[in-house]
N, CA, C and O atoms as CSV, one atom per row, in Angstrom:
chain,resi,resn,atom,element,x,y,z
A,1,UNK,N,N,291.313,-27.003,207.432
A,1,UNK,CA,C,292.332,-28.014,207.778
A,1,UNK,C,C,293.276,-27.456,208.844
A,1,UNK,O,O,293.798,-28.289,209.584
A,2,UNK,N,N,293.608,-25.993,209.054
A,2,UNK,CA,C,294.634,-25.481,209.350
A,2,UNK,C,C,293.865,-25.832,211.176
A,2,UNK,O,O,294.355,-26.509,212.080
A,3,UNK,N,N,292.728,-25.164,211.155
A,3,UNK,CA,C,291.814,-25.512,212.340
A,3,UNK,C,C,292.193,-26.848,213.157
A,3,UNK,O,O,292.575,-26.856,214.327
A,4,UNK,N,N,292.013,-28.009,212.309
A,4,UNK,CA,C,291.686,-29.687,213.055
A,4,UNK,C,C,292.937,-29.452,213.132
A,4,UNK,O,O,293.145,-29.246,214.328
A,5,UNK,N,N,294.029,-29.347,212.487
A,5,UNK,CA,C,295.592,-29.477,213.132
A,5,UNK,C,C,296.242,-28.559,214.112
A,5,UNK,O,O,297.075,-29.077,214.856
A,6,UNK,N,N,295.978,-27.156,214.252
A,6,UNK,CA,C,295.641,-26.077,215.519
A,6,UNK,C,C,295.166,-27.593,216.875
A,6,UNK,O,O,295.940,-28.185,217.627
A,7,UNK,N,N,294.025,-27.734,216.747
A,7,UNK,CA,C,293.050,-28.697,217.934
A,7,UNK,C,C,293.618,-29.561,218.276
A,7,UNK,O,O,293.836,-29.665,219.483
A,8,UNK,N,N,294.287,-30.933,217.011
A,8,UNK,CA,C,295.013,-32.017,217.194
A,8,UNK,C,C,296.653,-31.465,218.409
A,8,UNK,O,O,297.057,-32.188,219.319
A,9,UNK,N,N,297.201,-30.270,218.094
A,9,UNK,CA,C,298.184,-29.573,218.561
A,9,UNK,C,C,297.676,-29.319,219.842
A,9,UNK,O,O,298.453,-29.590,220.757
A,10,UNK,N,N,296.760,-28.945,220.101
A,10,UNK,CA,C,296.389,-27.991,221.378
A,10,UNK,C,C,296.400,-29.268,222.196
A,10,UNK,O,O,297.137,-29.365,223.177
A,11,UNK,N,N,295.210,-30.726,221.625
A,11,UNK,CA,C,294.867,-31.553,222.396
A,11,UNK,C,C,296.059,-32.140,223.007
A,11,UNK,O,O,296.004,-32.563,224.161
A,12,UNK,N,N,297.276,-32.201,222.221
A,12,UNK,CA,C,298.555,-33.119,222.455
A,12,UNK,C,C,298.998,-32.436,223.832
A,12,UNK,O,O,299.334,-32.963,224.893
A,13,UNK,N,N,298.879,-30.982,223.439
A,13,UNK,CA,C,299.794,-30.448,224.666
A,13,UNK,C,C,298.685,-29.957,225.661
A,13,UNK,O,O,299.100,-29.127,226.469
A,14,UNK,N,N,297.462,-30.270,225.762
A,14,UNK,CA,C,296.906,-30.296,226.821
A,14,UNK,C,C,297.107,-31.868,227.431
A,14,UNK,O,O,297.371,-31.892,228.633
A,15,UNK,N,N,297.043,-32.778,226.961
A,15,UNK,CA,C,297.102,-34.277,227.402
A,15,UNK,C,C,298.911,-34.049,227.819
A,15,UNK,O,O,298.973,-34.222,229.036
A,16,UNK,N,N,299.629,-33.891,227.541
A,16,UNK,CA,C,301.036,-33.563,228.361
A,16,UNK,C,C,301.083,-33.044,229.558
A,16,UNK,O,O,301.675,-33.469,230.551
A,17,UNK,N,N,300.206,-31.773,229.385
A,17,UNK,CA,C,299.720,-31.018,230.609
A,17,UNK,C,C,299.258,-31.766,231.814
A,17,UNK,O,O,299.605,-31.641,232.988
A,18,UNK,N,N,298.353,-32.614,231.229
A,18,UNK,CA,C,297.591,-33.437,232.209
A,18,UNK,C,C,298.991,-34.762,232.778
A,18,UNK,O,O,299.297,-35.192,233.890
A,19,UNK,N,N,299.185,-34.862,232.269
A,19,UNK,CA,C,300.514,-35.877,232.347
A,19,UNK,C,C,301.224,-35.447,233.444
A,19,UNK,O,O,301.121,-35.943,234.566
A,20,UNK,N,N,301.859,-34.637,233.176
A,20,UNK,CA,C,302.754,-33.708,233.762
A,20,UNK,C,C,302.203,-33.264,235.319
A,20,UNK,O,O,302.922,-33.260,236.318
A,21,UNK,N,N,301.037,-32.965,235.293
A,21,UNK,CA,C,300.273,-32.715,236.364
A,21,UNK,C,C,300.223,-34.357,237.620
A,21,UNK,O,O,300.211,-34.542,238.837
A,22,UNK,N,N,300.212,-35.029,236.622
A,22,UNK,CA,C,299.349,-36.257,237.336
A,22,UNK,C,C,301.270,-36.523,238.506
A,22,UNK,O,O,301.577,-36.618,239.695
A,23,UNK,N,N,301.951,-36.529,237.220
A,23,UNK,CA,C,303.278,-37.064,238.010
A,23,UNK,C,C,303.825,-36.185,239.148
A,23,UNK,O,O,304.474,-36.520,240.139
A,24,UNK,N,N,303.347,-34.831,238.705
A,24,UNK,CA,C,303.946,-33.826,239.917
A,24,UNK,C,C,303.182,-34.153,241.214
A,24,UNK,O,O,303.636,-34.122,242.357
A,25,UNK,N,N,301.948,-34.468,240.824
A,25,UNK,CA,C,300.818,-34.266,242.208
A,25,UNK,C,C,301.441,-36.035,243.419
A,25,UNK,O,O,301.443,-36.173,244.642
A,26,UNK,N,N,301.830,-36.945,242.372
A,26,UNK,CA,C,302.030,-38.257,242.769
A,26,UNK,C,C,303.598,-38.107,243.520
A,26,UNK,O,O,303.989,-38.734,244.504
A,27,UNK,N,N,304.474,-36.907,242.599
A,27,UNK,CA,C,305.724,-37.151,243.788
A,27,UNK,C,C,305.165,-36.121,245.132
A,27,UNK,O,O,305.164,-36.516,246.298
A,28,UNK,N,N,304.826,-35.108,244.814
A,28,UNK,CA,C,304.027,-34.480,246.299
A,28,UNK,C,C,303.867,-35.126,247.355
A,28,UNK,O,O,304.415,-34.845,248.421
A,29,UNK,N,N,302.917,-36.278,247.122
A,29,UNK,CA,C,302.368,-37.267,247.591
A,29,UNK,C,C,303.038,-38.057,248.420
A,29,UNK,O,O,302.782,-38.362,249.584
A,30,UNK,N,N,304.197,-38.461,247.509
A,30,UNK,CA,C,305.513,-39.208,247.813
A,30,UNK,C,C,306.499,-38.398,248.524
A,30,UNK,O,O,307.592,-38.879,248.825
């Protein structure tokens, strides 16, 4: 259990990551 909630954790803050990425690259842009 400790595992899938580790993954569920990791996935959240990789999908932030990606977030985070998308908005930085778009003000660049801008």
């Amino acid at each position: 259990a400790s595992m899938i909630r580790r993954y569920i954790i990791w996935r959240n803050k990789h999908a932030e990551d990606q977030r985070l990425r998308d908005i930085v690259n778009r003000a660049n842009v801008a």
